[in-house]
Each structure stands twice: as C-alpha cells, then as structure tokens.
PDB file with one MODEL, atoms N, CA, C and O in Angstrom:
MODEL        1
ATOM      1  N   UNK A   1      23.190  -7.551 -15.277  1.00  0.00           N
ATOM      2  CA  UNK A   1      22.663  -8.314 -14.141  1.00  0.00           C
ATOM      3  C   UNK A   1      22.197  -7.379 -13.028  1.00  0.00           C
ATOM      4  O   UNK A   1      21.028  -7.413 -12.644  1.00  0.00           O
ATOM      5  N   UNK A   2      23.234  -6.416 -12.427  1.00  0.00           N
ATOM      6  CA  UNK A   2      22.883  -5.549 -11.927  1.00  0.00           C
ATOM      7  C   UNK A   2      21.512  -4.571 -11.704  1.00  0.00           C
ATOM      8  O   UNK A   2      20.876  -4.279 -10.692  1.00  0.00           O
ATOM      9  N   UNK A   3      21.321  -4.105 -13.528  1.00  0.00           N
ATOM     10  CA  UNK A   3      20.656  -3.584 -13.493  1.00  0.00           C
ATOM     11  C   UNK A   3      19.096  -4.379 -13.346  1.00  0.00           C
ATOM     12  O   UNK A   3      18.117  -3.867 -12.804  1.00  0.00           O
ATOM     13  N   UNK A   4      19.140  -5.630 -13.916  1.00  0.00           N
ATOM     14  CA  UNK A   4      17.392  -6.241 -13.379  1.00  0.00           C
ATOM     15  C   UNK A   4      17.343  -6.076 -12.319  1.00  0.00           C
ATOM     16  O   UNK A   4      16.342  -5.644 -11.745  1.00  0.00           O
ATOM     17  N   UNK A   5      18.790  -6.483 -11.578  1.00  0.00           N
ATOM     18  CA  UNK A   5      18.160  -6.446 -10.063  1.00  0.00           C
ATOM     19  C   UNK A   5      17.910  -5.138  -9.421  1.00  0.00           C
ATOM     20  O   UNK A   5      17.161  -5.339  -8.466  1.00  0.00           O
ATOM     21  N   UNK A   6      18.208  -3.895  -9.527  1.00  0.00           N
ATOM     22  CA  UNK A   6      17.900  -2.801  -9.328  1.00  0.00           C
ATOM     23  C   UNK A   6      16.162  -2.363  -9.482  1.00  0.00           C
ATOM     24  O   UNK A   6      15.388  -1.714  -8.778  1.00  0.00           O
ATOM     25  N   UNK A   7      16.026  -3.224 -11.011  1.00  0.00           N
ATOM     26  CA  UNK A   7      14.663  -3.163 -11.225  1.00  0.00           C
ATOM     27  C   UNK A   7      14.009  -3.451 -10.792  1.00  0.00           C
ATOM     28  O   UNK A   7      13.184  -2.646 -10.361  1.00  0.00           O
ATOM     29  N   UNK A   8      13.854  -4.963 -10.546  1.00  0.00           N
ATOM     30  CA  UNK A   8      13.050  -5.635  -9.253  1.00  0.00           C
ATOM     31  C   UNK A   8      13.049  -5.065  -8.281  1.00  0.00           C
ATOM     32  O   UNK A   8      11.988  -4.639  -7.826  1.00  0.00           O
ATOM     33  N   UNK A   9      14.356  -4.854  -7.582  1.00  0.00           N
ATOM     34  CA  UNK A   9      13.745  -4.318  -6.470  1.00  0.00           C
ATOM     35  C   UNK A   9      12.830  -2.881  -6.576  1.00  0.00           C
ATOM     36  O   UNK A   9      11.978  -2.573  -5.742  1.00  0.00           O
ATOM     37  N   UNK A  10      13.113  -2.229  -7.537  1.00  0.00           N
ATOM     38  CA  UNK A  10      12.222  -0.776  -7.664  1.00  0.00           C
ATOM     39  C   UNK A  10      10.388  -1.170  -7.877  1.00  0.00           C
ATOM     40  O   UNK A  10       9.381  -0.566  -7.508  1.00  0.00           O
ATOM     41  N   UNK A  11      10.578  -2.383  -8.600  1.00  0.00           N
ATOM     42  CA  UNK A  11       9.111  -3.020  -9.106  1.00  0.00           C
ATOM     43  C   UNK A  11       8.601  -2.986  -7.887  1.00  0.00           C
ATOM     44  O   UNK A  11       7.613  -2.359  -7.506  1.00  0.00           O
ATOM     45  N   UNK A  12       9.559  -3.928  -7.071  1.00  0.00           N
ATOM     46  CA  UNK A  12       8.590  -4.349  -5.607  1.00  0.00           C
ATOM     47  C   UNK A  12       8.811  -3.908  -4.647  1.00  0.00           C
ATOM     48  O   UNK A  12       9.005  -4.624  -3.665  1.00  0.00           O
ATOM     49  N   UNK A  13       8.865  -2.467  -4.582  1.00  0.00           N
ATOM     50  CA  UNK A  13       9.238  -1.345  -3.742  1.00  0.00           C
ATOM     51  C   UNK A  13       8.014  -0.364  -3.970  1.00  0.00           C
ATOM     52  O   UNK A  13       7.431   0.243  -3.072  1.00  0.00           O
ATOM     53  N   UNK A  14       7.660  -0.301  -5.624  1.00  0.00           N
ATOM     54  CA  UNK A  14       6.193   0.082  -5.525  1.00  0.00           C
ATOM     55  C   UNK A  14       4.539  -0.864  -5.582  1.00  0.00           C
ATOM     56  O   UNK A  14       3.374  -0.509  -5.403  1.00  0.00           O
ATOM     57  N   UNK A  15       5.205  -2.209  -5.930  1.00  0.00           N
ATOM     58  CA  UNK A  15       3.949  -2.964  -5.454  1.00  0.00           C
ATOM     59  C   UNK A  15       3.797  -2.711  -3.639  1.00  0.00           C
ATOM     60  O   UNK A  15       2.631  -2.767  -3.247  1.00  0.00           O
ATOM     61  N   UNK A  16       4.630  -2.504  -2.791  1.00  0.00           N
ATOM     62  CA  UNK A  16       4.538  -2.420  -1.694  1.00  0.00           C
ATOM     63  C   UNK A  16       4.091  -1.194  -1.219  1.00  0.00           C
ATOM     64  O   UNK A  16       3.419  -1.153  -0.188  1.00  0.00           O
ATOM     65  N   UNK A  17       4.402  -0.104  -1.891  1.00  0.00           N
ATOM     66  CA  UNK A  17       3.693   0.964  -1.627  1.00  0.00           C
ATOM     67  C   UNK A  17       1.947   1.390  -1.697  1.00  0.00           C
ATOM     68  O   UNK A  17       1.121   2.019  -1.035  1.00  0.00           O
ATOM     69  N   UNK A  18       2.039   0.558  -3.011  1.00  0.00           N
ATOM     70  CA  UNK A  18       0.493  -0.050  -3.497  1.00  0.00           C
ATOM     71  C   UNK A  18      -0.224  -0.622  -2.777  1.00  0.00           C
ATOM     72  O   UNK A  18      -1.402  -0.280  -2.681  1.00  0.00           O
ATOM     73  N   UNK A  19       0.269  -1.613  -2.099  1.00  0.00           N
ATOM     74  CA  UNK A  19      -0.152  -2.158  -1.115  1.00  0.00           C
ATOM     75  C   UNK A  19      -0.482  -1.411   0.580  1.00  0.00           C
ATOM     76  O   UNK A  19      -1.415  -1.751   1.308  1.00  0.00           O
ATOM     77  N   UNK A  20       0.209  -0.704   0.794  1.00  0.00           N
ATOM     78  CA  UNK A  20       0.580   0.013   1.985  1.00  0.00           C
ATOM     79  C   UNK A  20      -0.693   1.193   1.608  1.00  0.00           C
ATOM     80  O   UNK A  20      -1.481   1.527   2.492  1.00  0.00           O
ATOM     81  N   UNK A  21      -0.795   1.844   0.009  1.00  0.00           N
ATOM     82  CA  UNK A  21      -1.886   2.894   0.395  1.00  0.00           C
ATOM     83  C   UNK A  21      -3.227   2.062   0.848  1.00  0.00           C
ATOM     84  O   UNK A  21      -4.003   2.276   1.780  1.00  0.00           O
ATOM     85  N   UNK A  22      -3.213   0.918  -0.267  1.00  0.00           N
ATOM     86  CA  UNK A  22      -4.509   0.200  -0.172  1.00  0.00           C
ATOM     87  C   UNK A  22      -5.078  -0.018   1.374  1.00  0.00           C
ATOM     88  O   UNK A  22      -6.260  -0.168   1.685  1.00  0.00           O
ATOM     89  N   UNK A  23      -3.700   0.007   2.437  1.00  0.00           N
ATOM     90  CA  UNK A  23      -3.834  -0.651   3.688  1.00  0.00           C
ATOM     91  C   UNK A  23      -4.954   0.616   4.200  1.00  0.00           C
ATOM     92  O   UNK A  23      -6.172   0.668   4.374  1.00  0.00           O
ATOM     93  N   UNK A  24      -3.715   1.657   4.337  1.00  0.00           N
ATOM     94  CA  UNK A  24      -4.634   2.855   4.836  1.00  0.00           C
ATOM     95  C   UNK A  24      -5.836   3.628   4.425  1.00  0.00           C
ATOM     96  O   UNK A  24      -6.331   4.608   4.981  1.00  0.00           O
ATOM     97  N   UNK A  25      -6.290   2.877   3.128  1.00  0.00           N
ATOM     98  CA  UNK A  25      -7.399   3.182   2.337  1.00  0.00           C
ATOM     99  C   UNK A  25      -8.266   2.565   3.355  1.00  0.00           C
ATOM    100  O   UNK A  25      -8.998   3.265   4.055  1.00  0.00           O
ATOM    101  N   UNK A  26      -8.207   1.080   3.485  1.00  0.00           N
ATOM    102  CA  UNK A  26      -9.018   0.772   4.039  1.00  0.00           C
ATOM    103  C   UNK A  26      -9.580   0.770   5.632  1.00  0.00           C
ATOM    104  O   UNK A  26     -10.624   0.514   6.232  1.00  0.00           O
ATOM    105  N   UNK A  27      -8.063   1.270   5.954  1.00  0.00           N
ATOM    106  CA  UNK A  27      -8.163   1.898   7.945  1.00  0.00           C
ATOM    107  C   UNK A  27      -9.429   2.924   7.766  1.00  0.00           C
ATOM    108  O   UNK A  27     -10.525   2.901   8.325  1.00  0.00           O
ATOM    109  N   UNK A  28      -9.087   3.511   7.137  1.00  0.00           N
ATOM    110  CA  UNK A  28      -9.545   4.794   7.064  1.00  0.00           C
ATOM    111  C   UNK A  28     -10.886   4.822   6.788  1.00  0.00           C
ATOM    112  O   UNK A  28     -11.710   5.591   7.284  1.00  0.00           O
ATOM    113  N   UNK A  29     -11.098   3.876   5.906  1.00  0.00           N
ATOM    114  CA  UNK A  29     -12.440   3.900   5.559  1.00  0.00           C
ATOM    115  C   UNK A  29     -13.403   2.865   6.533  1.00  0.00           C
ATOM    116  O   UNK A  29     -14.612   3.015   6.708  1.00  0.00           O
ATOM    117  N   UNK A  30     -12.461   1.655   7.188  1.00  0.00           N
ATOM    118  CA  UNK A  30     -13.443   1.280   8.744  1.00  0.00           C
ATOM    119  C   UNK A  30     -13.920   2.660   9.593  1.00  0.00           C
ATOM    120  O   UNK A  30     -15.000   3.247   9.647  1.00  0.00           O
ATOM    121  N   UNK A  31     -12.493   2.927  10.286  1.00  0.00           N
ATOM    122  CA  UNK A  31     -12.617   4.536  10.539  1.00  0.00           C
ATOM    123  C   UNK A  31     -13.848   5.343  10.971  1.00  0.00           C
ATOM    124  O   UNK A  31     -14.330   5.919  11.947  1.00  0.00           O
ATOM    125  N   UNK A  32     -14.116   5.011   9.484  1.00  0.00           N
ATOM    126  CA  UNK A  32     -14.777   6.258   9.262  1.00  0.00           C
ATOM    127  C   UNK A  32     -16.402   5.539   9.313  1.00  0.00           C
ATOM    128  O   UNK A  32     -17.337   6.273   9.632  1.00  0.00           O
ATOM    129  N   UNK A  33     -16.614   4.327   9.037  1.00  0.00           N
ATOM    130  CA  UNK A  33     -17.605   3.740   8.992  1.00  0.00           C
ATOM    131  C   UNK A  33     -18.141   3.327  11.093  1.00  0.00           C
ATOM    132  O   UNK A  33     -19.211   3.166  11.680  1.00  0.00           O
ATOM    133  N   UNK A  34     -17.087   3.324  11.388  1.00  0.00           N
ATOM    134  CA  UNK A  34     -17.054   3.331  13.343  1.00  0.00           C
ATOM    135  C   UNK A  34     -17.573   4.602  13.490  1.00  0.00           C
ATOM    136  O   UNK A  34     -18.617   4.685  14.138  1.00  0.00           O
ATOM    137  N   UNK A  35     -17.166   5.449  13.111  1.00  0.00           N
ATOM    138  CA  UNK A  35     -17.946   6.751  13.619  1.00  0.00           C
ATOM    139  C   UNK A  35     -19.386   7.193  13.289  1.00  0.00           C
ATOM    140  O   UNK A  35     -20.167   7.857  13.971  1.00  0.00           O
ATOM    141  N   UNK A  36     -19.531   6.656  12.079  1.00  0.00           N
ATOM    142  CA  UNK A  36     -20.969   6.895  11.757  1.00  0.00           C
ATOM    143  C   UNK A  36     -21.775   5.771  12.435  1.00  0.00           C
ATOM    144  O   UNK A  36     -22.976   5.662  12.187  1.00  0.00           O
ATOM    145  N   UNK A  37     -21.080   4.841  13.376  1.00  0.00           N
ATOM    146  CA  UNK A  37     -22.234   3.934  13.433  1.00  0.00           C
ATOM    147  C   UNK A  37     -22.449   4.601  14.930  1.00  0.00           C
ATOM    148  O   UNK A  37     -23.650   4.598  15.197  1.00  0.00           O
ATOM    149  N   UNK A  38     -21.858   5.022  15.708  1.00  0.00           N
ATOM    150  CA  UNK A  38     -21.495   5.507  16.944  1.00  0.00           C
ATOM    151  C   UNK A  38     -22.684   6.485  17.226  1.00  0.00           C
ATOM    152  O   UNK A  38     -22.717   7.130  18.274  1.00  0.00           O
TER     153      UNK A  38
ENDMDL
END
C-alpha cells in the first residue's frame, strides 16, 4: 500500500515539474518576444 502511494506521489511530483518547466518555457519565451517587439 505504502509503496503505490510513494509512487504516486513521485508520479505527480514529476508531472509538476513538467509542468513548472513548461511554465518557464513559456515566461521566457513572452520574454523574449517583449523585447524584440520593443
């Protein structure tokens, strides 16, 4: 029992990370699209 739940949480510890690069993928790439319009 333990151990699924260990799993899960590891699963959705890296869907969240996944999520979190995607975030700054896309800061970064407004970003960067603000400066060129500037």
């Amino acid at each position: 029992m333990n151990q699924q739940l260990n799993d899960l949480r590891q699963k959705s510890g890296q869907d969240n990370d996944q999520a979190l690069r995607e975030v700054q993928d896309t800061r970064a790439k407004s970003d960067q699209a603000v400066k060129e319009a500037q």
